[in-house]
Structures are given as C-alpha cells and as structure tokens.
C-alpha positions as CSV (number, residue, x, y, z in Angstrom):
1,X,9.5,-1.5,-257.7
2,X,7.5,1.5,-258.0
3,X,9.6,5.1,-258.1
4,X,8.5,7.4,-255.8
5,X,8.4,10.8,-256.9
6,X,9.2,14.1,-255.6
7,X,8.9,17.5,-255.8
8,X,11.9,20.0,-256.3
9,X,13.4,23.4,-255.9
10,X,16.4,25.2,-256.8
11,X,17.8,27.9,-255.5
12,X,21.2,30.0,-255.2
13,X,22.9,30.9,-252.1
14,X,25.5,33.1,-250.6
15,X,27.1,33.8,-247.7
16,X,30.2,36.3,-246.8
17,X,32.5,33.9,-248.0
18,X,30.6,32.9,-251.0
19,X,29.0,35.7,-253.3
20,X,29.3,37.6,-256.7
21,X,32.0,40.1,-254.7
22,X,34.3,37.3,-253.5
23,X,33.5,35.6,-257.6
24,X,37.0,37.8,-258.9
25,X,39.0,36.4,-256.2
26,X,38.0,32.6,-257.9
27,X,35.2,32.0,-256.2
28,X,32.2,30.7,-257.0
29,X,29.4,33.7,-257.5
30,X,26.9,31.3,-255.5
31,X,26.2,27.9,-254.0
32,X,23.3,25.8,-255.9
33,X,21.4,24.4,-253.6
34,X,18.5,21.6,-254.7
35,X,15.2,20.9,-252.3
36,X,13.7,17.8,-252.4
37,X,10.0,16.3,-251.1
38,X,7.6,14.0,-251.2
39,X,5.2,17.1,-250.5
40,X,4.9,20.4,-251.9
41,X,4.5,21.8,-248.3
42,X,7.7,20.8,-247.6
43,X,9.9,22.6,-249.8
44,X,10.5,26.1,-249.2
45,X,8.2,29.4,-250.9
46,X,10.5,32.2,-251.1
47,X,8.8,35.3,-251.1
48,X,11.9,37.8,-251.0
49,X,14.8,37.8,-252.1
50,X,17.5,37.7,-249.0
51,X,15.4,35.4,-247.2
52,X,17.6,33.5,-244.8
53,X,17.8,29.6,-244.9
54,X,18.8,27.3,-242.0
55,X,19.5,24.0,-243.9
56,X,20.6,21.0,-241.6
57,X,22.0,17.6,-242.5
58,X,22.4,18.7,-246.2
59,X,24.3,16.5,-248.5
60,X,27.4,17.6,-250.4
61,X,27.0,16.1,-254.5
62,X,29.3,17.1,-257.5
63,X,26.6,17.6,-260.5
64,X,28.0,17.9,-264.2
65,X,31.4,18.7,-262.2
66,X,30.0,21.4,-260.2
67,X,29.7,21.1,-256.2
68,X,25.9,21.4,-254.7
69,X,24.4,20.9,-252.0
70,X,21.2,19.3,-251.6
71,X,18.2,19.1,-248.6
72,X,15.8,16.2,-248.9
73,X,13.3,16.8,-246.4
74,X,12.1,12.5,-247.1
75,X,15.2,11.5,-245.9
76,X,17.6,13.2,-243.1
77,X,17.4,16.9,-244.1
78,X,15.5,19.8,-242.7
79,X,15.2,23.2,-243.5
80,X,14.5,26.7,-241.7
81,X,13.6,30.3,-243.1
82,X,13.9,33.2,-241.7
83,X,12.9,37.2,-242.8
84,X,15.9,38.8,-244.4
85,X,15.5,41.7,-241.8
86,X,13.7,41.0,-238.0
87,X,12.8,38.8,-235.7
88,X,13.7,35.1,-234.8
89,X,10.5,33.5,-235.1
90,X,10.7,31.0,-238.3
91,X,8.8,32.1,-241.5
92,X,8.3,28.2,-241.8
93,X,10.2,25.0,-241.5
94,X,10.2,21.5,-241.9
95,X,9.4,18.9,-239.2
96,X,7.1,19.6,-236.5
97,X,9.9,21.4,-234.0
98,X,13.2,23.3,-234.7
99,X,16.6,23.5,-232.6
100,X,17.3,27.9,-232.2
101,X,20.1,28.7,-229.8
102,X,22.0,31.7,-228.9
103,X,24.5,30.6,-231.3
104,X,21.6,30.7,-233.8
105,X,21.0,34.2,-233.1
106,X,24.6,35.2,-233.4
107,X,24.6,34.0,-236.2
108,X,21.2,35.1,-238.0
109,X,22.5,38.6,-236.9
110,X,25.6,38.6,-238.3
111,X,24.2,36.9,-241.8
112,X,21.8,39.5,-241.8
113,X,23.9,42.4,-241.6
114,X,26.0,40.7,-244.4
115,X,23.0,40.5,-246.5
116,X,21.9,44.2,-246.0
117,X,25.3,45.5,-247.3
118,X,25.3,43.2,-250.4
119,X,22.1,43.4,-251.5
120,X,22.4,47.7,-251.1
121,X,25.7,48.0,-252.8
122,X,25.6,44.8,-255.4
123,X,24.3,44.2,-258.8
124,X,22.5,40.6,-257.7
125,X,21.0,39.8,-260.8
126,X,24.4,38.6,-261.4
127,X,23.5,35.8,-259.0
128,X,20.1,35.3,-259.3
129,X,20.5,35.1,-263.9
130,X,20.3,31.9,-265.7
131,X,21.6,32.5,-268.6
132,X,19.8,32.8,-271.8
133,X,16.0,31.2,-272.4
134,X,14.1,31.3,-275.5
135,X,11.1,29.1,-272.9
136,X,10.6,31.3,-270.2
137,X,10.8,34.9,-269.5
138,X,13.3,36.5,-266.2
139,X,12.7,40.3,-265.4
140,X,13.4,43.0,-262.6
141,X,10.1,44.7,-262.7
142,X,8.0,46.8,-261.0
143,X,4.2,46.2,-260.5
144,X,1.7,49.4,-261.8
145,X,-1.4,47.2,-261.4
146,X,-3.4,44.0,-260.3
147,X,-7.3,43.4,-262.2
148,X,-9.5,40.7,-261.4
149,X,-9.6,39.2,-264.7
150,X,-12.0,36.7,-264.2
151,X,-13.5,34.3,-260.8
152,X,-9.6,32.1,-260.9
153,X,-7.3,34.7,-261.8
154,X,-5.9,38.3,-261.8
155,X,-3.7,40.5,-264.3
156,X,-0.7,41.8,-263.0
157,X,1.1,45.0,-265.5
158,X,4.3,45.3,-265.1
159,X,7.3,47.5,-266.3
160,X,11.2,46.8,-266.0
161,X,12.0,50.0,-267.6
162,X,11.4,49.0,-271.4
163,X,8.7,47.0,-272.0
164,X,5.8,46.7,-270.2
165,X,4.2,43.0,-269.5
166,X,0.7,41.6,-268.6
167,X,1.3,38.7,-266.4
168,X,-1.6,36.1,-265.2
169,X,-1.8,34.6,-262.0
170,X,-3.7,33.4,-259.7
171,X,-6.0,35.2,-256.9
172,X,-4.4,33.6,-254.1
173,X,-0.8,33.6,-255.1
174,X,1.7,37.0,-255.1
175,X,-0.7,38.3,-252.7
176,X,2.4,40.0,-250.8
177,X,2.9,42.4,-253.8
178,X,1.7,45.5,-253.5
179,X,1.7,48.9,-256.3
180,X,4.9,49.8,-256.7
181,X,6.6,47.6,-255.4
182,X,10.1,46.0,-256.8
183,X,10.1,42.2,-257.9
184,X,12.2,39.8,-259.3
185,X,9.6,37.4,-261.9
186,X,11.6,33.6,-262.7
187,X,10.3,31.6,-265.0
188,X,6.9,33.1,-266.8
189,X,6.2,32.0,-270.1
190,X,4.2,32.8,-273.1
191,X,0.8,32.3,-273.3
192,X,-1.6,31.7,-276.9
193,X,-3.4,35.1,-276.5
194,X,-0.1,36.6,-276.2
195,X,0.3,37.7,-272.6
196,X,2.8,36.1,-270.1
197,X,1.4,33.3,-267.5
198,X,2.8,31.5,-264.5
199,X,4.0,27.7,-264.5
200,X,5.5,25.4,-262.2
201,X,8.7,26.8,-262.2
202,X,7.5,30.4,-261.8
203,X,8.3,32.7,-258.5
204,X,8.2,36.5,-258.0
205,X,9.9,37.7,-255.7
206,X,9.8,40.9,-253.6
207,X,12.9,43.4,-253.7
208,X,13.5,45.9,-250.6
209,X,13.4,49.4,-251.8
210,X,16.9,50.0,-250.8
211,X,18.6,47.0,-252.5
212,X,20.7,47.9,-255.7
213,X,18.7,46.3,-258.5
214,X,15.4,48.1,-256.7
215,X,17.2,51.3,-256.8
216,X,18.3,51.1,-260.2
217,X,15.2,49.7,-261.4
218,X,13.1,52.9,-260.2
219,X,16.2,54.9,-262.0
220,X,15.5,53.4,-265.2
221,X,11.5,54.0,-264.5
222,X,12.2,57.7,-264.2
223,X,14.5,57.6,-267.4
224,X,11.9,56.3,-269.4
225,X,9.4,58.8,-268.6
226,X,11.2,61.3,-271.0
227,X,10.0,59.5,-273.3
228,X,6.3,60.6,-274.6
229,X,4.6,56.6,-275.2
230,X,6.2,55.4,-272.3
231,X,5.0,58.5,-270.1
232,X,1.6,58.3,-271.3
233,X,1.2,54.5,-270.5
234,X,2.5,54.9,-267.1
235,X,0.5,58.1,-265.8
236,X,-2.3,55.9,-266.6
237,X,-1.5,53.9,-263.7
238,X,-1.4,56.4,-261.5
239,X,-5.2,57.0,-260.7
240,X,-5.6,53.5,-260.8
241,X,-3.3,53.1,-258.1
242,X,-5.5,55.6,-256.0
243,X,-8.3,53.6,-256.4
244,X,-7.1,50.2,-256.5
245,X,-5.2,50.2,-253.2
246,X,-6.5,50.6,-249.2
247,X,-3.4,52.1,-247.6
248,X,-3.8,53.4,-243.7
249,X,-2.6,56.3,-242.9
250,X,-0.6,55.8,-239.9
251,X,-0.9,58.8,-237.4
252,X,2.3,57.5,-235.3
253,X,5.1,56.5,-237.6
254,X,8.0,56.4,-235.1
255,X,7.2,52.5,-234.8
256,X,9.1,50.1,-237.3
257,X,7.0,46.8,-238.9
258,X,6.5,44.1,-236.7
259,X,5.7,40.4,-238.1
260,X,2.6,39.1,-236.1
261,X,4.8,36.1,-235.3
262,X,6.8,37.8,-233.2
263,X,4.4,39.2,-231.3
264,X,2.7,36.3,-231.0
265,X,5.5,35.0,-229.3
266,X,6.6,37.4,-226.8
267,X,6.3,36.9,-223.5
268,X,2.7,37.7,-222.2
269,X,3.6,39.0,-219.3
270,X,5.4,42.6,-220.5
271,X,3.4,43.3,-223.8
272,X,0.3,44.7,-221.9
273,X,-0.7,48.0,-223.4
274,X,2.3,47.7,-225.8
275,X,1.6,49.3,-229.6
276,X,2.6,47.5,-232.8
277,X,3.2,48.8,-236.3
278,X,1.9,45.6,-238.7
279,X,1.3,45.0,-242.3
280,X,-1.7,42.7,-243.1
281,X,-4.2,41.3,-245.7
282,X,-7.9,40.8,-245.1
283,X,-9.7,37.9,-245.6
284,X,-13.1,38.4,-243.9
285,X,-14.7,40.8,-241.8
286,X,-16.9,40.1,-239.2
287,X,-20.0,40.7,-239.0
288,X,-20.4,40.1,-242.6
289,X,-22.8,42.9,-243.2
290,X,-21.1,46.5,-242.9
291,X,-24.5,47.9,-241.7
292,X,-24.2,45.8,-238.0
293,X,-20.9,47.1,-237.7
294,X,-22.7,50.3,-236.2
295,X,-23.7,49.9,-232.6
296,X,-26.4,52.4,-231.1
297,X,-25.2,53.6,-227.8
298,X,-27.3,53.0,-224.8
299,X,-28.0,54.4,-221.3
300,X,-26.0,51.2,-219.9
301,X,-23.0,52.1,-222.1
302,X,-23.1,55.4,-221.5
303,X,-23.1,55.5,-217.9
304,X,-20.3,52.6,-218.2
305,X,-17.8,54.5,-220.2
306,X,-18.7,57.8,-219.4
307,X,-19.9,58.7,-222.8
308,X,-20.9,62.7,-224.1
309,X,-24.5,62.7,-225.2
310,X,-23.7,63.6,-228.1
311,X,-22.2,60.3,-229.0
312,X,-25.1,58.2,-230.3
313,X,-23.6,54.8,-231.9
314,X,-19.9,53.2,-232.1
315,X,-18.7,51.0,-234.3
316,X,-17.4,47.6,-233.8
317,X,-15.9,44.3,-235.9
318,X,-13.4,41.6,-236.5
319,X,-10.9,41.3,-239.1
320,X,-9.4,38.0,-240.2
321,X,-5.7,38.6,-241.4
322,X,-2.8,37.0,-242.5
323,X,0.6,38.9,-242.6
324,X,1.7,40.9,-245.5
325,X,5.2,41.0,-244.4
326,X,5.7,37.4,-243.7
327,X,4.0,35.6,-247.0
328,X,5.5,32.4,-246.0
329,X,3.1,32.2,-242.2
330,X,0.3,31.0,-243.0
331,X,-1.7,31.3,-239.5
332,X,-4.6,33.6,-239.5
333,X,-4.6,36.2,-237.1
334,X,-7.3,38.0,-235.4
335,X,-8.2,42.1,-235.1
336,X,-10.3,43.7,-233.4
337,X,-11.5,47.6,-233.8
338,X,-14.4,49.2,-230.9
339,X,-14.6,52.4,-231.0
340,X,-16.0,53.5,-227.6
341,X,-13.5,54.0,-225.9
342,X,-12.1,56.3,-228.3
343,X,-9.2,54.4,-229.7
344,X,-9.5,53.2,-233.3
345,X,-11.7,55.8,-233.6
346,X,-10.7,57.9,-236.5
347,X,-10.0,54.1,-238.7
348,X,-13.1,54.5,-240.7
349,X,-13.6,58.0,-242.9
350,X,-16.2,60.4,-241.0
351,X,-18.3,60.3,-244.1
352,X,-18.5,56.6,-244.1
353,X,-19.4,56.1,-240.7
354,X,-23.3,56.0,-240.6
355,X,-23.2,55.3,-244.3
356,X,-24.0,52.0,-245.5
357,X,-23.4,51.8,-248.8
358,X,-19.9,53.6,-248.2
359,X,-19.2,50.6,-245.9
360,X,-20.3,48.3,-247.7
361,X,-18.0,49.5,-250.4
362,X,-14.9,49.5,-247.7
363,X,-15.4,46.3,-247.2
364,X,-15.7,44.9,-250.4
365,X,-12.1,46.8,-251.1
366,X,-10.4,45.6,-247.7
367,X,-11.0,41.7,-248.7
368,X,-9.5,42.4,-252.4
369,X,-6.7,39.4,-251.9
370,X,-3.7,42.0,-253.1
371,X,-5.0,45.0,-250.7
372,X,-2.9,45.8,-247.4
373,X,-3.5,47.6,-244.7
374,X,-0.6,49.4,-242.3
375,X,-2.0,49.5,-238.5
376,X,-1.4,50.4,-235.4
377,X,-2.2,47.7,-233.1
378,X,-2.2,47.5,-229.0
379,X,-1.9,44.5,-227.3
380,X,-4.3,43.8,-224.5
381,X,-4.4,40.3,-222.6
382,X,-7.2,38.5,-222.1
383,X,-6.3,35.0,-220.3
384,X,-3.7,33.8,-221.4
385,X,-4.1,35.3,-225.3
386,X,-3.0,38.3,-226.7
387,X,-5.8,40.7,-228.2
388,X,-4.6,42.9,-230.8
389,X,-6.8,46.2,-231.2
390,X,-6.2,48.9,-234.4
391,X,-5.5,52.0,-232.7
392,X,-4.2,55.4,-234.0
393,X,-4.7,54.5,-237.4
394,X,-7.0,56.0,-240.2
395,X,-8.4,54.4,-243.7
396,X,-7.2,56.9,-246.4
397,X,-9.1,56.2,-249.4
C-alpha cells in the first residue's frame, strides 16, 4: 500500500493558563502543537508573531513523553487564524465555511487582551527558542534593506544588534516586511557564497513595535551605534531607506489601520461615505502606461462638475492591492483614485503631475513587491459593491 504523504508545521502556543510566566509555577512554557496536510494550502502561514489560532477537533498525543496536540486538516481537524489585534474576519482557514459565535468573540477578545500584555511585558524568545543549532540560523532582527538581486530573488540586510546578515529570498515571499521593521527569522541556513538563504523550514515573522523583544531589539540597535564600524554600516542604510520605500503621508491620522477584510464585510448599508485608514501592496496599476493616467478636461466635464478654468486635466487610475497588514488574505482588492472632484487630489507630488517620466518612475516604485502604501480610503457604493477611493492622502517621496 502506497504511503501518502504530507506536509507539516510546528508551532508553539500559549494561552493565559499556559505561558513562559505561569512556566515557574511548573508549568509548561508552551503547548507544541503539529499541523498536518495533504496540501501546502492547508496548513497555516504565520506572518506575526501573536497571531491567534482557532484549532477544532485537535488530537491530544504524548511524543518522546511530552503532551502535544496535533490538527490534521486530511482527517477531522480544522483550523482558524485570526490578527493578533482587530477585527473578526478570518486571516484564513481550513474548509470552505467556519462556525464564529458570540462566544467566539468573547473569547478572541479576551485572548487578545492576554496576548497584548504578554507579548509587551515578556521576554518571548523564551518560547519561541529551540535550543542550540549548528544547521540553521534563529535571530530577532531588524530589516535596513531589501535589493532585487536578480529576476527570482531579493536580498534582505539585516541587524540584531551584533552582526549584520544578508539573507536571500524570494520576490514574492516576506512581502509584509517593511524598513525597519522588527522580525523574528526561524530556520535560515548557510549558503556556498557565504550569505544566509531560506529553506523549507524557514519563516520570518513580524514583531509589533511595542512587544518586549521589539523594544529591546531597537535598545540594543541604539547601543551599538556607539560603536564607530557599526555606526558607519548602519548610516548607510539610512538614504537607502529614503529611496527605497513609497510611504504616504497621511494628512488625517486620527483613523487607526483597518484590514480590507473587514471592510469588505461590513454591512453595506451604513459604510456610505465612511473613511478608512489601510495598509496595502501594489501589484498593478491600471492603465499600464503612467502617461493615460492624465485626463484633459472638457467643456462636458466642466460644466458637469463645476470646474475653475483654470483646471485643464485630472488624473485617474486603478490600483490592484493586496493587504499589507493581513499577509495571510490573499484576495486582491481594488482602488480607485479621480481627481476631479477634488478628493485624492494632492496623492501624486505637484511636480509629477503632468510629468511623464516622473510617473513613470512612481509607478515603477509602487509595484516594487516589498513597497507599501498608508491610505485614506472612502467607501462609496455602487450596487451592491463597495468602491474604495484614496482620499486625503499624499505620496511622500
């Protein structure tokens, strides 16, 4: 009889009654948990670490005298994820439909708030180590840069506060990781030319700012900037950084980060008009060619909207996004930016407005796969759709 073979992941949870706090009290630190599949879609991509996990109909095993729990998505089991922080929509699942009850939400509330006070005022390397590995390489890192390195891959440089690493991975994956930004790297290992590489086993994961090991990471970054090699390496980064990455200048902070899920999901009928703070990646404009995204102005339009004559064109296109700050949605999501009524009007720089060369330039920077973009989107109903227009938001580059 053939053997039919599966794919696998580990991981380690906790809970408030099992953790790394509760550990001196004889507790275990964490529960092991192990994922099984006969597809790679089905076992779960952690992106962050305090991601939430629904598992149901898990089995209870004792391996090598330890207790574990395992999820075999073949079989009975079924899993849920959910953001660390907001929302109840599902980052993904398993199956085609999912139970979610008040109960549910209760519950995702109070796990959440667990979560925020552990991961802010504990070490959790201590529950995400694994031991010693002469193999494979484990940091707390942060990221100073991301190269094309060739048509596959990218080079990622990275510092944890000692050493600084070149890591290479591919263009599609990590794309959630932005300059500066915090991660936990499992699993890389050495490659022939010397640099570090990603395998099978490999994940990076994102840290919040405000959790301990973030904090103490950007501690130890400021430390070793007192010392003259290490300073000179990293103020090299910092123009690259300038160039390297579109950030929007949001002109109306007060709104906190929505995930386009969410708002995807809300009910149609009282989002109207409503304004959304999003993170997003680009992965096509529309039109193609920056040059038709300026629209002359005529007398129709300007009688229409009421337009100054001193207005001569708009501008007007289509971006194709996914969500930066829910890497585990895979949906593509649609933008739209028109200038003539005045709103989005201030997204593109003045000096790159009737410029074509500038745009073409802006657009070959928003569709880099590790750019993102923070917006200001209003919903506006069209049918029965949503239509989600950047508004109040400028490109600072």
């Amino acid at each position: 009889m053939k053997s039919i073979e599966k794919y696998m992941c580990t991981m380690k949870l906790i809970d408030e009654t099992v953790n790394a706090a509760k550990a001196i009290m004889g507790k275990p630190a964490f529960l092991p948990v192990s994922f099984f599949s006969r597809s790679k879609f089905e076992i779960p991509q952690i992106s962050r670490i305090g991601t939430i996990v629904r598992i149901h109909r898990g089995d209870t095993k004792s391996f090598k005298g330890a207790f574990q729990l395992n999820c075999d998505s073949g079989i009975k089991a079924a899993w849920v994820l959910f953001d660390p922080q907001t929302g109840y929509a599902p980052l993904a699942h398993t199956k085609q439909s999912y139970t979610f009850i008040e109960n549910d939400k209760r519950r995702l509330a109070a796990i959440r708030s667990f979560g925020q006070q552990f991961f802010t005022a504990e070490d959790s390397t201590e529950c995400t180590a694994t031991g010693p590995n002469v193999d494979e390489v484990d940091t707390i890192a942060m990221l100073l840069k991301r190269k094309e390195k060739d048509d596959v891959y990218d080079r990622m440089t990275v510092f944890d506060g000692e050493r600084f690493f070149k890591v290479k991975v591919p263009k599609s994956q990590y794309t959630y990781i932005g300059v500066k930004d915090v991660v936990k790297i499992r699993g890389l290992t050495e490659s022939e030319a010397g640099g570090l590489v990603v395998n099978d086993y490999t994940n990076i994961m994102k840290v919040n700012k405000e959790y301990s090991v973030a904090v103490e990471l950007v501690k130890k970054v400021k430390e070793a900037k007192k010392i003259k090699s290490i300073k000179e390496k990293l103020e090299v980064f910092i123009p690259v950084e300038k160039e390297s990455r579109v950030l929007s200048e949001v002109l109306n902070d007060k709104f906190e980060v929505v995930l386009l899920r969410d708002i995807a999901s809300q009910d149609l009928s009282v989002i109207e008009g409503r304004k959304f703070r999003i993170r997003v990646n680009i992965l096509e404009i529309g039109p193609k060619k920056s040059n038709n995204w300026i629209i002359p102005i005529t007398e129709e339009l300007r009688r229409y909207y009421d337009l100054e004559r001193t207005m001569e064109m708009y501008y007007k296109f289509q971006l194709f996004a996914k969500d930066y700050s829910n890497a585990e949605d895979r949906n593509v999501y649609l933008l739209y930016l028109c200038s003539i009524d005045g709103k989005g009007k201030e997204f593109l720089p003045a000096s790159c407005r009737s410029n074509p060369y500038a745009l073409k330039r802006i657009y070959k920077l928003l569709t880099k796969p590790w750019f993102h973009l923070d917006l200001i989107v209003e919903a506006v109903i069209s049918g029965n759709n949503v239509l989600l227009f950047i508004v109040d938001t400028k490109l600072n580059i």
